[in-house]
C-alpha positions in Angstrom: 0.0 0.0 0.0 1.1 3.9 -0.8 1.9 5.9 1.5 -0.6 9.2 0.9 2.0 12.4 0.2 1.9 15.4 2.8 2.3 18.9 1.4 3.0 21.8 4.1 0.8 24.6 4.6 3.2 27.1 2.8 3.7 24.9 0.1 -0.1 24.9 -0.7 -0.3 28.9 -0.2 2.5 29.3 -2.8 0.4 27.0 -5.5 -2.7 28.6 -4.7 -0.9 32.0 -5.3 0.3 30.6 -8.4 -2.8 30.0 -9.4 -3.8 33.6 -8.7 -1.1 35.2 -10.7 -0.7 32.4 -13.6 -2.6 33.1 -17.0 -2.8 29.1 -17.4 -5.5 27.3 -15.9 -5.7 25.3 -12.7 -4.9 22.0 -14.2 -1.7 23.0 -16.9 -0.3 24.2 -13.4 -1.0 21.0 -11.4 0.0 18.7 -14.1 3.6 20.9 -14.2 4.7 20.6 -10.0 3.2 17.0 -10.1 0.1 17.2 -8.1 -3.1 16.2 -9.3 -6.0 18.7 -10.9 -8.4 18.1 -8.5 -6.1 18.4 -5.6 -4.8 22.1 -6.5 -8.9 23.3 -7.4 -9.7 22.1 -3.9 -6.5 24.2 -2.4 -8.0 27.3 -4.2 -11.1 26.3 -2.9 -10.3 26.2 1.1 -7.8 29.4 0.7 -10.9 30.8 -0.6 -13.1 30.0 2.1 -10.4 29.6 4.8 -7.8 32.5 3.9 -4.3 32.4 5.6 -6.2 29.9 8.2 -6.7 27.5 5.6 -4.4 24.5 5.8 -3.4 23.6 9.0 -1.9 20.0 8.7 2.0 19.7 7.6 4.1 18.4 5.5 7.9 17.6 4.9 10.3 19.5 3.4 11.4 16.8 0.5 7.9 17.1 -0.5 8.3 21.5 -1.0 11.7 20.9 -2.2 10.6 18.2 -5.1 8.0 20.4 -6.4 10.0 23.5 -6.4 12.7 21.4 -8.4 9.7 19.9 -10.5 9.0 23.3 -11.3 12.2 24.9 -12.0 13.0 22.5 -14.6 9.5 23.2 -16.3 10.2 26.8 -16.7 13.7 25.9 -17.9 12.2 23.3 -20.5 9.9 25.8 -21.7 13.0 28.6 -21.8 14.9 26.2 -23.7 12.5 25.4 -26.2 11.6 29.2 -27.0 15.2 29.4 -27.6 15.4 26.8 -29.9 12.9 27.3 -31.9 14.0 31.4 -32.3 17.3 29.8 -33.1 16.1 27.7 -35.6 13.8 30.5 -37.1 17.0 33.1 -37.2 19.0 30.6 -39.0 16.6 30.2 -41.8 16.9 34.0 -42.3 19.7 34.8 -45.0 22.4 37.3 -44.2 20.4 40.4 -45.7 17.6 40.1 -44.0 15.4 38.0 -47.1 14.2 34.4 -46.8 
């Protein structure tokens, strides 16, 4: 049997915030730091309803760290990948400015 992952209250503070800021939708954030869709909604649901006083269990720090890695390397993925493609755009350009 699984053990059931713990997230810290400051951990689900910064998502919902993220959430808040973020253009993307609820789920594109939850699939990117690894948490499931309908886990995130109901964090944005009880910080909603419950404000700062809204999660008051704990959770470990491998958990916060994980995700924070998680997402750090999809920001870098996505960096990476504009870059590549302008790359690949520029060098199709010829030296005068023509295609």
């Amino acid at each position: 049997m699984s053990k059931r992952k713990r997230y810290s209250p400051e951990y689900k503070h910064e998502l919902v915030e993220l959430v808040r800021r973020s253009k993307s939708s609820c789920r594109k954030i939850a699939l990117e730091v690894g948490v499931t869709p309908a886990l995130l909604t109901r964090w944005v649901r009880e910080a909603d309803a419950g404000g700062t006083q809204a999660f008051p269990g704990g959770g470990t720090p491998r958990d916060e760290e994980l995700a924070r890695t998680k997402r750090e390397l999809a920001r870098v993925t996505k960096e990476r990948d504009f870059l590549k493609s302008a790359a690949a755009y520029f060098a199709k350009q010829s030296p005068n400015g023509t295609q």
